[in-house]
C-alpha positions in Angstrom: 0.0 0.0 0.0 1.2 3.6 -1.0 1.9 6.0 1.7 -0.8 8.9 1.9 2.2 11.5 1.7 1.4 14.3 4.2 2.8 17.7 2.7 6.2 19.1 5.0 4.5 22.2 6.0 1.5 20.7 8.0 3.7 18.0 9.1 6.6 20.8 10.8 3.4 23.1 11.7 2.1 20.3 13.8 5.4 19.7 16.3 6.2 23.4 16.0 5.6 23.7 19.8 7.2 20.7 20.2 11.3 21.1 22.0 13.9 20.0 19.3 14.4 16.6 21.3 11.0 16.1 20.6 10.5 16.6 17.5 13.2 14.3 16.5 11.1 11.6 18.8 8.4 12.0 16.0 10.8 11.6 13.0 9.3 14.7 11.3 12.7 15.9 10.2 13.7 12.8 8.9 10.2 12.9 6.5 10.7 16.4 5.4 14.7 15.8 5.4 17.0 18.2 2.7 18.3 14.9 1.5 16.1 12.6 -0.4 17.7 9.5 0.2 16.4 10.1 4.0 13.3 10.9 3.1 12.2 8.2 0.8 14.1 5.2 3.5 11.5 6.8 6.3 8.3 7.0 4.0 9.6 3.1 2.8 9.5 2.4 6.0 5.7 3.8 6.9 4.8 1.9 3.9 6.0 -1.7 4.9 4.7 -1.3 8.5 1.5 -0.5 6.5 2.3 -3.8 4.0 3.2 -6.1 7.0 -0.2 -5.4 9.2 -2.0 -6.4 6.5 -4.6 -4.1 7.1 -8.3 -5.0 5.5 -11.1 -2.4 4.8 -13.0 -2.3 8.7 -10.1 -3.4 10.7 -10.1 -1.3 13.8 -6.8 -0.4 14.8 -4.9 1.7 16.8 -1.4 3.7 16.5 0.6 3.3 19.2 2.5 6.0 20.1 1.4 8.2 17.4 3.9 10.9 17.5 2.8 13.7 14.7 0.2 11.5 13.2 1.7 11.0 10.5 0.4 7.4 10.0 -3.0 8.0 10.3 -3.9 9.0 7.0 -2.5 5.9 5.6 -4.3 3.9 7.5 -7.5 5.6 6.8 -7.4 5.7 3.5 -7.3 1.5 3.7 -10.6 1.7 5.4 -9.2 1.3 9.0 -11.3 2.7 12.2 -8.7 4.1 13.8 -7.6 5.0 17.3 -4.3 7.4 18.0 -2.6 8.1 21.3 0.6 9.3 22.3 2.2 11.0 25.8 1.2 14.5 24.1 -1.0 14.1 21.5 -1.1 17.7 20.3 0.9 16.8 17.3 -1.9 14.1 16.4 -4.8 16.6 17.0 -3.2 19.3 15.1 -2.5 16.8 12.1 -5.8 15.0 12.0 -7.8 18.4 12.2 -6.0 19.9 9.2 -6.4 17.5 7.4 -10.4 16.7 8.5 -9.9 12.7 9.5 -11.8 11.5 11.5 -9.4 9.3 13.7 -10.4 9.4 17.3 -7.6 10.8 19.7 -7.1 9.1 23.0 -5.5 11.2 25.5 -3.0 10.0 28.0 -5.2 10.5 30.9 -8.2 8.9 28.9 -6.1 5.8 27.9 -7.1 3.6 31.3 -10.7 3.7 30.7 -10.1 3.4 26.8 -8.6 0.4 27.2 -11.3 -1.1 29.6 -13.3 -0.3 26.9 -12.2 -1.6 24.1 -10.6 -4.8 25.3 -10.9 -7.7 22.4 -11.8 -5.4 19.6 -9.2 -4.2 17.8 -7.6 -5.9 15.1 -3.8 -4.5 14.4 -2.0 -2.7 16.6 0.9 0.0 15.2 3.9 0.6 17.3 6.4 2.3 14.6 9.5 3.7 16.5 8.2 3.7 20.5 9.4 0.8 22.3 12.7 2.0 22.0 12.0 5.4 24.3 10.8 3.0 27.0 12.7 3.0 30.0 14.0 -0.4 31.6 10.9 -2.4 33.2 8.4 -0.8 31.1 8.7 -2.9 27.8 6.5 -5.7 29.2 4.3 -3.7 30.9 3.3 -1.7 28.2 2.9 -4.7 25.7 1.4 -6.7 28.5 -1.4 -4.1 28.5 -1.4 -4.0 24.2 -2.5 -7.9 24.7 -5.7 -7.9 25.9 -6.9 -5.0 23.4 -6.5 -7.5 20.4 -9.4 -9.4 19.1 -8.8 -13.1 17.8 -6.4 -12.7 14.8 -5.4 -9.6 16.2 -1.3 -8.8 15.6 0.9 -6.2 16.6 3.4 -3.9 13.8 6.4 -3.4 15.4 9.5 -0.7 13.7 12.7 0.0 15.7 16.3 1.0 14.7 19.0 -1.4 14.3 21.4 0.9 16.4 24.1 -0.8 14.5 27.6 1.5 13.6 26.1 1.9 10.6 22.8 3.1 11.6 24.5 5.8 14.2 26.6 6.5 11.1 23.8 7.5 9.1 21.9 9.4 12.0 25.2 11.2 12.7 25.4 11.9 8.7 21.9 13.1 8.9 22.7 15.7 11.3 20.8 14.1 14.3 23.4 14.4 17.5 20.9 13.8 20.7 20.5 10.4 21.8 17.2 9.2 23.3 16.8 5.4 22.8 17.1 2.9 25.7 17.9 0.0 23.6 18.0 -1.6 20.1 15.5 -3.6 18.0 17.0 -6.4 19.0 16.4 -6.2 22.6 12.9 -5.2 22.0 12.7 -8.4 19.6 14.3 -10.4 22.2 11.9 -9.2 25.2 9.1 -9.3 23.4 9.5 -12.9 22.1 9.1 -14.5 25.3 5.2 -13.6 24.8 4.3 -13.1 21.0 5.3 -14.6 18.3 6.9 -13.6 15.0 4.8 -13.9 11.7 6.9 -11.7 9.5 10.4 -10.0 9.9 12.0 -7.2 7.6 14.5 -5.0 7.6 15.0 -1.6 5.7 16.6 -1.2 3.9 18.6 -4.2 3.2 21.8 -2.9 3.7 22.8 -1.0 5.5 19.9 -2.3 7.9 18.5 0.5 9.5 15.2 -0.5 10.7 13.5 -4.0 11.9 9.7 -4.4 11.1 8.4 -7.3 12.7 4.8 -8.5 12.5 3.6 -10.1 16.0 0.6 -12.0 17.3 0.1 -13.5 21.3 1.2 -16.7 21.6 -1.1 -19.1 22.4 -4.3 -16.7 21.5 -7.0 -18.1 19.1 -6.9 -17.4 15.9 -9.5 -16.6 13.3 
């Protein structure tokens, strides 16, 4: 599926408030990057997250860690209900009203009694580029409370970077110089193993490997 490509104005008008740490959290200047080659392997990426949940017209799903919202377009135009919720979810609210979806925004102190809600009903589940700010000890928590939410069938879109020399390399080359990530793809994959298990694996691009998408689903849940 082709990327619904949001123009760079509205995506650096909605983390404009945002500190410059922050905004590098949401990968907006690597989609609206000088150099093309950076733009094109982060819009790649969007796009096989997209291929690998295998989104189908109805699915209900929500983005994880939504960042600038720059997702959600993409998965609306497949058909998707969707869901969005980040720590600050500004970015996603000032994104989603410019350009008139109608994605519903959960706010963090909303996300409890969301969840409570919606338990067993959602089909995918998009974590592009979060697990990775997570702190030691909150990995399992967080995905141990993504579990429930997933109806039978249901799978979880994971994207990370590969922290490999190469990878700092490029981020270096890029002009990115703050570091904010706990750990590595890896470790996430690793962790995240012990209670999902891996349908699909990719990495982007194939050399140097930057990224690792991974498509999970619970182990030992029904299936459809």
């Amino acid at each position: 599926m082709t990327a619904v490509r949001v123009p760079p104005d509205l995506l650096r008008q909605s983390v404009s408030r945002l500190s410059a740490a922050d905004r590098n959290e949401t990968a907006v200047p690597s989609y609206t990057h000088v150099n093309p080659l950076i733009r094109r392997l982060f819009w790649k990426r969007l796009e096989a997250a997209v291929d690998l949940a295998q989104l189908r017209h109805g699915d209900r799903v929500l983005d994880f860690g939504t960042g600038s919202g720059i997702l959600l377009p993409t998965l609306q135009a497949g058909g998707a209900e969707v869901w969005a919720t980040d720590l600050d979810v500004s970015p996603a609210r000032s994104l989603t009203a410019a350009l008139r979806l109608d994605t519903r925004i959960v706010a963090p102190e909303e996300y409890d009694d969301w969840r409570a809600e919606h338990a067993g009903t959602l089909n995918v589940i998009m974590a592009l580029d979060v697990f990775e700010h997570l702190a030691e000890g909150e990995l399992a928590s967080v995905t141990g409370q993504l579990r429930p939410l997933l109806a039978p069938g249901g799978r979880l879109v994971v994207s990370g970077p590969t922290e490999t020399p190469a990878y700092k390399l490029g981020r270096f080359l890029a002009g990115f110089r703050n570091v904010y990530h706990y750990r590595s793809v890896f470790d996430i994959d690793a962790q995240l193993r012990t209670d999902w298990a891996v349908e699909e694996a990719r990495f982007l691009p194939r050399f140097p490997r930057a990224f690792l998408l991974t498509r999970y689903v619970p182990r030992g849940a029904p299936r459809e």
